[in-house]
KOLNUPA-312137 format. One line per field, with one value per residue (C-alpha): residue in one letter; x, y negated, z negated. Coordinates in Angstrom, 1 decimal. Each point is the difference from the previous one (the first is absolute). Layout:
BEGIN
res <- c(A / ...)
c1 <- c(X / ...)
c2 <- c(Y / ...)
c3 <- c(Z / ...)
END
This chain:
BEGIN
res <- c(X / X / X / X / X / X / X / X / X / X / X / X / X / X / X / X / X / X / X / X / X / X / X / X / X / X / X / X / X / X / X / X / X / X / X / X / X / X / X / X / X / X / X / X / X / X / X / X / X / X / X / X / X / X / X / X / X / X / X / X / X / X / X / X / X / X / X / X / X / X / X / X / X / X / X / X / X / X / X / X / X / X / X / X / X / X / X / X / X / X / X / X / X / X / X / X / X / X / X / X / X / X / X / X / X / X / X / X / X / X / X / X / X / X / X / X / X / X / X / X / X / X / X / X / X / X / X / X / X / X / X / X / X / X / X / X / X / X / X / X / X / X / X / X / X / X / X / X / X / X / X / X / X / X / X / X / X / X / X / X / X / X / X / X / X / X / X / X / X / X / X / X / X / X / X / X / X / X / X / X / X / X / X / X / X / X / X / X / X / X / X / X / X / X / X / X / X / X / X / X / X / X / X / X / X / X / X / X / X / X / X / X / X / X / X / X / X / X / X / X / X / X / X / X / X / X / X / X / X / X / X / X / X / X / X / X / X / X / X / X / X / X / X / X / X / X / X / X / X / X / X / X / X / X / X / X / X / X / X / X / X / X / X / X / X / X / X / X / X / X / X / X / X / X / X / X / X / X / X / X / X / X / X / X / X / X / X / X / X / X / X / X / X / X / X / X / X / X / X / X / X / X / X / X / X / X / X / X / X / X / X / X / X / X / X / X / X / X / X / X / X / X / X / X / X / X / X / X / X / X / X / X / X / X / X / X / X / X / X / X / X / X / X / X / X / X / X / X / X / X / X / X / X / X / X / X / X / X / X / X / X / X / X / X / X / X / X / X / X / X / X / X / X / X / X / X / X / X / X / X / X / X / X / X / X / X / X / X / X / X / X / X / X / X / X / X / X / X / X)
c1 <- c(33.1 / 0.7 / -2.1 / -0.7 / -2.3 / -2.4 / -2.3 / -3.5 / -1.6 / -2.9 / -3.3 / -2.2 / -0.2 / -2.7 / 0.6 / -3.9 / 0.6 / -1.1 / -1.8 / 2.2 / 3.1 / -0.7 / 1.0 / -2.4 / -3.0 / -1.0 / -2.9 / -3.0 / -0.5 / 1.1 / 2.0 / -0.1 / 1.5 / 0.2 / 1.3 / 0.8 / -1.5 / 1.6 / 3.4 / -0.1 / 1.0 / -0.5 / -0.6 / -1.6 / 0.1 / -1.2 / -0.3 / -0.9 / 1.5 / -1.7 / -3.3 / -3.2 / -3.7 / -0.9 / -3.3 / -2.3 / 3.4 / 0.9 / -3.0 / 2.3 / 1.9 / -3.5 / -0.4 / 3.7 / -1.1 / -3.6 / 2.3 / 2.1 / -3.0 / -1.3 / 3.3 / 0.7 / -3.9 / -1.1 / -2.8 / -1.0 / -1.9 / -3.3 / 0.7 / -2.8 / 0.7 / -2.5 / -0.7 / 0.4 / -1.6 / 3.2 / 0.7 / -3.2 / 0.5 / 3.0 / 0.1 / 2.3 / -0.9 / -1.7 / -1.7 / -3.5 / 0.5 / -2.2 / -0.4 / -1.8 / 2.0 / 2.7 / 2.4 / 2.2 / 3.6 / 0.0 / -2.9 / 2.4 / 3.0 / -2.2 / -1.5 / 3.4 / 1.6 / -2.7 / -1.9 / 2.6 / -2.6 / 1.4 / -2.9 / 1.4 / 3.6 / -1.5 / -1.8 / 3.1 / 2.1 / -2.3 / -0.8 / 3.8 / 1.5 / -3.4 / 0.4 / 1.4 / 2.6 / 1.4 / 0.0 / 2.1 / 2.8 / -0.2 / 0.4 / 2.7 / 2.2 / -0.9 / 1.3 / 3.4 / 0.2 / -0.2 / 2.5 / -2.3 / 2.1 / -2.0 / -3.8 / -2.3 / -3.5 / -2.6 / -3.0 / -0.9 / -1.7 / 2.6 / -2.4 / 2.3 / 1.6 / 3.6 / 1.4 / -1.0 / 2.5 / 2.0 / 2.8 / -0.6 / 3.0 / -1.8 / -3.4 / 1.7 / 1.9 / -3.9 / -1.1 / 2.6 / -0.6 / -3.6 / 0.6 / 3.0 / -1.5 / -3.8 / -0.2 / -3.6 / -1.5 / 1.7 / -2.6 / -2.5 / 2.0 / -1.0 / -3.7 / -2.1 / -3.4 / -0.7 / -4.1 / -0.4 / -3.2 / -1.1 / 0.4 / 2.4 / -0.5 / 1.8 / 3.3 / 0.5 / 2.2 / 3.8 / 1.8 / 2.9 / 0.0 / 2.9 / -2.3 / -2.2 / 3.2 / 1.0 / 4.1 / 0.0 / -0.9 / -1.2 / -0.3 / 0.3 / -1.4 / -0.9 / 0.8 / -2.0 / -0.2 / 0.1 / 3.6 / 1.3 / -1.2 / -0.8 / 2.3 / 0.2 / 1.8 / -0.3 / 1.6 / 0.1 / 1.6 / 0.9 / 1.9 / 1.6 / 0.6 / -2.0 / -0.1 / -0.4 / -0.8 / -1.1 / -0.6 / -1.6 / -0.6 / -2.0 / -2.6 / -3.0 / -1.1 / 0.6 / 3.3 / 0.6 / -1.6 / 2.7 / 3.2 / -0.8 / -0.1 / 2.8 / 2.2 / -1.1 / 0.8 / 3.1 / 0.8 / -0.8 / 1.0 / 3.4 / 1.3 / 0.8 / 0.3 / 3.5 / 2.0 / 3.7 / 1.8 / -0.8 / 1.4 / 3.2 / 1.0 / 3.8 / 0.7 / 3.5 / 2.8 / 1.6 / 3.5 / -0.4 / 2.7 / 1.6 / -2.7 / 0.2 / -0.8 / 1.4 / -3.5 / -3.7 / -2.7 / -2.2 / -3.7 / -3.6 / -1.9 / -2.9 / -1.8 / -0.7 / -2.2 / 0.3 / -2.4 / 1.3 / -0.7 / -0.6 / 2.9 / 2.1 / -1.4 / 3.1 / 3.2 / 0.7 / 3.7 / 0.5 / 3.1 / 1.1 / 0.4 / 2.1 / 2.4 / 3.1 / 1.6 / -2.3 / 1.9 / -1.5 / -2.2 / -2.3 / -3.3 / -2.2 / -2.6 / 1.5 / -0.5 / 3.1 / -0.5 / -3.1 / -0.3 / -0.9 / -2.5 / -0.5 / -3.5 / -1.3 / -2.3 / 0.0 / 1.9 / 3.0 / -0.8 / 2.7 / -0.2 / 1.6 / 2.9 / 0.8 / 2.8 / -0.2 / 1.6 / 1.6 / 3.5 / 1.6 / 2.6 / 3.6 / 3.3 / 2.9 / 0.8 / -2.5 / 0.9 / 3.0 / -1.3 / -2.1 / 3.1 / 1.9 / -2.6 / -0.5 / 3.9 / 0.6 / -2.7 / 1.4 / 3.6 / -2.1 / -1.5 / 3.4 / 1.8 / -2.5 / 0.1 / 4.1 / -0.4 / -2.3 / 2.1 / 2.7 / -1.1 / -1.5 / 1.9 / 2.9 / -1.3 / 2.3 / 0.9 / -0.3 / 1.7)
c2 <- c(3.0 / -0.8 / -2.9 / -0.7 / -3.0 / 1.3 / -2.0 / 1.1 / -0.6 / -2.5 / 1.6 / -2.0 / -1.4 / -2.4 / -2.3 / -0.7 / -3.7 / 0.7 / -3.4 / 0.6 / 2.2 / 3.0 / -2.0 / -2.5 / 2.2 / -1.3 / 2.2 / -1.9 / 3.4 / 0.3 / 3.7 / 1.5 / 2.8 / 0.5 / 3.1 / 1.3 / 3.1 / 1.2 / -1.1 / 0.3 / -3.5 / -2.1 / -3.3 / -2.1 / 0.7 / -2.8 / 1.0 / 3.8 / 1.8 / -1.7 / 1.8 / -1.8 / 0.7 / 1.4 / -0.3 / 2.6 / 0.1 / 2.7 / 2.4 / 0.9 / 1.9 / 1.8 / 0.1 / 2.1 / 2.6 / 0.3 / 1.2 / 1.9 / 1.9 / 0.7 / 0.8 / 2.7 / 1.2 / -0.6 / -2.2 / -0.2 / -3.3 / 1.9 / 0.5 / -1.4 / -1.7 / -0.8 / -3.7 / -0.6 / -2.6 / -1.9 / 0.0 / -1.8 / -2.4 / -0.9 / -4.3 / -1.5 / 0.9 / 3.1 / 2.9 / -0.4 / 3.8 / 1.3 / 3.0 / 2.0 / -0.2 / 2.1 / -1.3 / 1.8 / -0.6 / -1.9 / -2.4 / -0.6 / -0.8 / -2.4 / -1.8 / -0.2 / -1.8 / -1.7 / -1.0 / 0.4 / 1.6 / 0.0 / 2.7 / 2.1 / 0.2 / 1.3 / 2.3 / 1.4 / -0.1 / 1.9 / 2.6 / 1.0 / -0.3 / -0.4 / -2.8 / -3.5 / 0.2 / 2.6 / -1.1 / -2.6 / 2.0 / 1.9 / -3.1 / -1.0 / 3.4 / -0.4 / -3.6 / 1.3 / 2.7 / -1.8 / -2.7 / -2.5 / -1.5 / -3.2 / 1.6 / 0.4 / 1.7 / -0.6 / 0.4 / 0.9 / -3.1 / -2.1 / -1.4 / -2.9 / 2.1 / -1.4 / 3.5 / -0.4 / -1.2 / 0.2 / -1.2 / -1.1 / 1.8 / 3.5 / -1.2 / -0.1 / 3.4 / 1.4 / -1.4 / 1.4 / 3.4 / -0.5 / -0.7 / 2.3 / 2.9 / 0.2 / -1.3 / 1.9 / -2.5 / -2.7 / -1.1 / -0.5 / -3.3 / -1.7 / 1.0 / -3.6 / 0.9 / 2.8 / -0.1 / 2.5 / 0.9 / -3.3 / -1.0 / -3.0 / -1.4 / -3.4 / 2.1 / 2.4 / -1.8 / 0.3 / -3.1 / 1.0 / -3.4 / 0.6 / 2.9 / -1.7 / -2.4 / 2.0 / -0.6 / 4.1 / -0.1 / 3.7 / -0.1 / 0.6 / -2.0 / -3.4 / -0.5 / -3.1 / -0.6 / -2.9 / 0.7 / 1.4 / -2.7 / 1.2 / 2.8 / 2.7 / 2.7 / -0.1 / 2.0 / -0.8 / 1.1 / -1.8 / 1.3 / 3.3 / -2.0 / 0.0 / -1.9 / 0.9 / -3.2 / -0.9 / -3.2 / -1.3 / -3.4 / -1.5 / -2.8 / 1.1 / 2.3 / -2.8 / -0.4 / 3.7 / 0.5 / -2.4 / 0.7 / 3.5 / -1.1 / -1.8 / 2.7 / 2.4 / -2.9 / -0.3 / 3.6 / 0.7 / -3.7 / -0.1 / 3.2 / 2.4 / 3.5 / 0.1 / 3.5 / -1.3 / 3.3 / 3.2 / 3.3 / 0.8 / -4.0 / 0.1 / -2.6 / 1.0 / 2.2 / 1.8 / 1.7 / 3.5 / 2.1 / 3.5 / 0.5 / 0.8 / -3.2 / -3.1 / -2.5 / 0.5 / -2.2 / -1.3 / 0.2 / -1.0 / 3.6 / -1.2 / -2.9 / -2.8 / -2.8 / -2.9 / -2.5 / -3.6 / -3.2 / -2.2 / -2.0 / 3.1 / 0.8 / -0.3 / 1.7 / 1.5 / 0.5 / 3.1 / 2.3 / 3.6 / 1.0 / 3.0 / 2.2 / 1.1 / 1.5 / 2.8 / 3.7 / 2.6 / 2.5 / -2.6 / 1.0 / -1.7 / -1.9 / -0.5 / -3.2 / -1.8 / -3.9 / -2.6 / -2.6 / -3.2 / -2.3 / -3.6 / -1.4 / -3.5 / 1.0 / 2.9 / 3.3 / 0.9 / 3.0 / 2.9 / 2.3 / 3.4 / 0.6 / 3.7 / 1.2 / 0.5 / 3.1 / 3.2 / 0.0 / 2.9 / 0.7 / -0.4 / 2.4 / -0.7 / -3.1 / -2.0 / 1.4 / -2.1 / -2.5 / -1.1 / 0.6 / -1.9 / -3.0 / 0.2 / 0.2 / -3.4 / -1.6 / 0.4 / -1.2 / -3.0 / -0.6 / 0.6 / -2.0 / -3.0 / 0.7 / -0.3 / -3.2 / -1.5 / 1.0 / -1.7 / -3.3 / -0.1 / -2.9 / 1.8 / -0.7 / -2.1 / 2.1 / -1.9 / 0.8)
c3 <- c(2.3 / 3.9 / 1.5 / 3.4 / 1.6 / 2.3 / 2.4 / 0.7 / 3.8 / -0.2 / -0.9 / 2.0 / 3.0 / -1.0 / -3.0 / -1.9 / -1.9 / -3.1 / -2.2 / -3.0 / -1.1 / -2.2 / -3.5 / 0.7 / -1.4 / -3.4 / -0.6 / -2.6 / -1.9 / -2.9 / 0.3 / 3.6 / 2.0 / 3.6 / 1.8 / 3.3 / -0.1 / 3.7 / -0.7 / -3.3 / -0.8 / -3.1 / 1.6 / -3.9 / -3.2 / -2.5 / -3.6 / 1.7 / -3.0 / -2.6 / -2.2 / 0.9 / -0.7 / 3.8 / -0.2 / 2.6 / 1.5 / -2.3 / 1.5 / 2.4 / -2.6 / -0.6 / 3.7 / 0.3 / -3.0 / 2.1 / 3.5 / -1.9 / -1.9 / 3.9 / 1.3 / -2.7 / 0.2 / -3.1 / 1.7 / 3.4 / 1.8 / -0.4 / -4.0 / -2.1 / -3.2 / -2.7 / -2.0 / -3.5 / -1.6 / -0.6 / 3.5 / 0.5 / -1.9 / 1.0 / 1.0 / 3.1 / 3.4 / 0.0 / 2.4 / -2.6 / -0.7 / -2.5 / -1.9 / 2.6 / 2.9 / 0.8 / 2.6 / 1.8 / 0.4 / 3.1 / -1.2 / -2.6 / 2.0 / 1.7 / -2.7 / -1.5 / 2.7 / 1.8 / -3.0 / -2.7 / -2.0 / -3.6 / -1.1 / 2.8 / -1.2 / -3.6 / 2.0 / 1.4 / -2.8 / -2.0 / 2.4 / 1.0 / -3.9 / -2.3 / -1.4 / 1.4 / -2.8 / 1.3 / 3.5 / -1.2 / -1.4 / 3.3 / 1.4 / -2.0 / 0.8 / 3.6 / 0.4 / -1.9 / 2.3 / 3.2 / -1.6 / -0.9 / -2.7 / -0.6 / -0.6 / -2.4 / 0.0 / -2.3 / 1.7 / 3.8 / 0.9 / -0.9 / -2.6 / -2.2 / -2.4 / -1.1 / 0.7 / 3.8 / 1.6 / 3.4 / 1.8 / 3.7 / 1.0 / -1.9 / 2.1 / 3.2 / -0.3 / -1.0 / 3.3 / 2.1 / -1.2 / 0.2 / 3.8 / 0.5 / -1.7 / 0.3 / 3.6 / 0.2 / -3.0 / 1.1 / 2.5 / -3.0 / -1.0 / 3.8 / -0.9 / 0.0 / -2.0 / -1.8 / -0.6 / -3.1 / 0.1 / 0.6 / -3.5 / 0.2 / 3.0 / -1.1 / -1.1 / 3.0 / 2.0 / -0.6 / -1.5 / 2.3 / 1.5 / 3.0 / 1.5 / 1.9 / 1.7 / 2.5 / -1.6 / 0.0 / -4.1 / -1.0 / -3.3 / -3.1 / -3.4 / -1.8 / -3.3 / -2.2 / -3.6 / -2.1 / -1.6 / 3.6 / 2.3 / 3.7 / 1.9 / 2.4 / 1.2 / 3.6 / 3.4 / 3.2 / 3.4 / 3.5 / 2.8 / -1.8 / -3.3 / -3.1 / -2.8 / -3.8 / -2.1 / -4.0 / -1.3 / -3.4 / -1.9 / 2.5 / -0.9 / 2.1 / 2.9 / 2.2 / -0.8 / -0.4 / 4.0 / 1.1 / -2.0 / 1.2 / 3.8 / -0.5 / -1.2 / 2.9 / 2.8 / -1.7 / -0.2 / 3.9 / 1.4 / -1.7 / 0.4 / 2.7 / 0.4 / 2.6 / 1.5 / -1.4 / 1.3 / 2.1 / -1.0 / 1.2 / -0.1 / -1.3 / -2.3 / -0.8 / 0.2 / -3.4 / -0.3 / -0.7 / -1.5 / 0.5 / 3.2 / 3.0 / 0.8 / -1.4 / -0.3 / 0.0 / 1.0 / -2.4 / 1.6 / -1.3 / -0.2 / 1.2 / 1.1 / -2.3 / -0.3 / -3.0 / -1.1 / 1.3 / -1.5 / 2.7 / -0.2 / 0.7 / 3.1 / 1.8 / -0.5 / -3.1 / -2.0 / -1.3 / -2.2 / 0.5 / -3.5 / -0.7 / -2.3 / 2.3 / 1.7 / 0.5 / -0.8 / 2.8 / 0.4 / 0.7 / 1.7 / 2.4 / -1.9 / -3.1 / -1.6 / -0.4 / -0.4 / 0.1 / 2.0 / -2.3 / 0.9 / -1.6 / 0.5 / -0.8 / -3.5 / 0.4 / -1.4 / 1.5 / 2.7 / -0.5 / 3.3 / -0.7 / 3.1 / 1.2 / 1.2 / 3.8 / 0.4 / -1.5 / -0.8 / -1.2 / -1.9 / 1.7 / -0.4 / -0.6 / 2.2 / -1.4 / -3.2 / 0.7 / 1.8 / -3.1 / -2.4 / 1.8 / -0.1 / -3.7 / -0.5 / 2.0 / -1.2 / -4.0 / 1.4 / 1.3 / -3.2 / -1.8 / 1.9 / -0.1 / -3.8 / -0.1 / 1.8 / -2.3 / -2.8 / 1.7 / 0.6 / -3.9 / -1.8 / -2.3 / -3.8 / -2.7 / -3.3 / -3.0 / -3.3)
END
């Protein structure tokens, strides 16, 4: 393994002073997980592995199995579904469906996430698997699928059960594919009121309570029960970033609104999106053997941007890891070493290096040329082995 030091070139002209270094956020939730979604940077994560009851939190995971119903066609936004009577009845927030009605699909993706109906997630489950039971083991294979190690569905309401549970990790990887891959529904979590029929007048605003702040929030669901305190999942974008967030365990919507403003401040305020290297930038030059050339550069392929903390706003120390020398043919492009970036709390950033050129094969004289390198560099070693030897203190036989 061959080393090198490298030096970035600043990457701002323009230093922001920032109130308080990265470490300093000591979030009041009891699990949390906060993600840059642009960057794809974990910047938090409290607890964010751990099972917890997620409370209407987990209707996003009804919410994915909804989009991907529509995206496969089994259903379209104009699909009506009918009411039973357990539906109905079910307690929580609700759309007051009765037996009557029959929604359609986009009423019920509304009163889902802006009135977290709990009669409207029955209504779903039982009209894409039969029966809510059966939604649930859907639901169950679904989260395995996607790789949502720490989740358990018992319901689609997220209705206390003891087998509902979810990690805040598992939450936030359903919210970025909720905004990654259904970018047409997405817009429904921004929605402020949803009036159904004019039957709930006191429940048809969104709890969301970031949307109306103008911070960027877009979404996407509150969570409250008794056993789970107050959380939300949230998103939220400035300037080309966005934001993916979860928290739980809060002691009220009061202190849920502000822990939740908080985080997002943090998020943007703290951290900056920065062009480290342009493509083509050499960051080192490798021996190459038996080419027609004896070095290659080592080049970033493309230009690359990293999420800063802002007390690394400056210059940046970097290492040109690689494996050599390098044996030719080697092609233009290939990937040959990573540049390694430390940042302040946050995961190393490993940049892939290319070569910057194509070296062929040589002939015979650099055949030789590399044979002849090799060979002196064994009598080297020899040699500084013998003289080792040598200077080793002689040991005393005893009888």
């Amino acid at each position: 393994m061959i080393r090198f030091l490298a030096r970035l070139a600043p990457v701002v002209t323009t230093l922001i002073v920032l109130a308080l270094p990265a470490s300093a956020f000591e979030t009041r939730a009891r699990a949390a997980w906060v993600y840059d979604l642009s960057t794809e940077t974990l910047l938090m994560s409290k607890e964010a592995q751990t099972p917890l009851p997620p409370a209407s939190m987990s209707k996003l995971m009804t919410l994915n199995m909804l989009f991907e119903a529509l995206r496969d066609g089994r259903v379209t936004l104009d699909t009506q579904f009918s009411v039973s009577t357990r539906a109905k009845n079910m307690g929580g927030s609700t759309m007051f469906l009765n037996e009557t009605d029959r929604p359609t699909v986009e009423e019920l993706i509304q009163g889902i996430i802006v009135l977290s109906g709990n009669d409207a997630c029955v209504v779903v489950a039982e009209g894409l698997a039969g029966t809510e039971d059966n939604f649930a083991r859907l639901m169950n294979d679904r989260a395995a699928a996607l790789g949502m190690d720490n989740s358990t569905f018992a319901n689609a309401s997220g209705w206390p059960n003891p087998n509902q549970r979810m990690s805040m990790e598992d939450l936030g990887l359903l919210a970025t594919r909720l905004i990654t891959e259904f970018p047409e529904y997405y817009g429904y979590f921004g929605q402020l009121e949803f009036p159904y029929d004019g039957r709930a007048p006191q429940n048809r605003f969104n709890r969301n309570p970031l949307l109306k702040l103008g911070i960027g929030a877009d979404g996407l669901k509150t969570g409250h029960t008794q056993e789970a305190g107050y959380g939300l999942v949230g998103s939220a974008t400035q300037g080309t970033r966005r934001i993916v967030f979860v928290i739980t365990g809060l002691a009220s919507e009061a202190e849920r609104a502000q822990e939740a403003e908080r985080i997002v401040n943090w998020a943007f305020r703290q951290f900056a999106e920065k062009t480290v290297t342009e493509e083509g930038h050499e960051f080192a030059r490798a021996p190459v053997w038996m080419g027609t050339q004896t070095d290659v550069g080592l080049v970033a392929g493309e230009d690359v941007s990293l999420l800063l903390p802002g007390s690394q706003l400056g210059t940046l120390t970097a290492e040109v890891v690689y494996t050599g020398p390098f044996v030719a043919p080697i092609m233009q492009g290939d990937v040959l070493a990573e540049l390694v970036v430390a940042r302040d709390d946050l995961p190393v950033a490993r940049i892939p290096l290319v070569a910057d050129r194509t070296i062929e094969r040589g002939g015979i004289v650099p055949r030789l040329r590399t044979a002849a390198s090799v060979l002196a560099e064994q009598f080297k070693n020899a040699e500084a082995l013998g003289g080792a030897m040598s200077d080793a203190p002689a040991e005393t036989a005893t009888q």
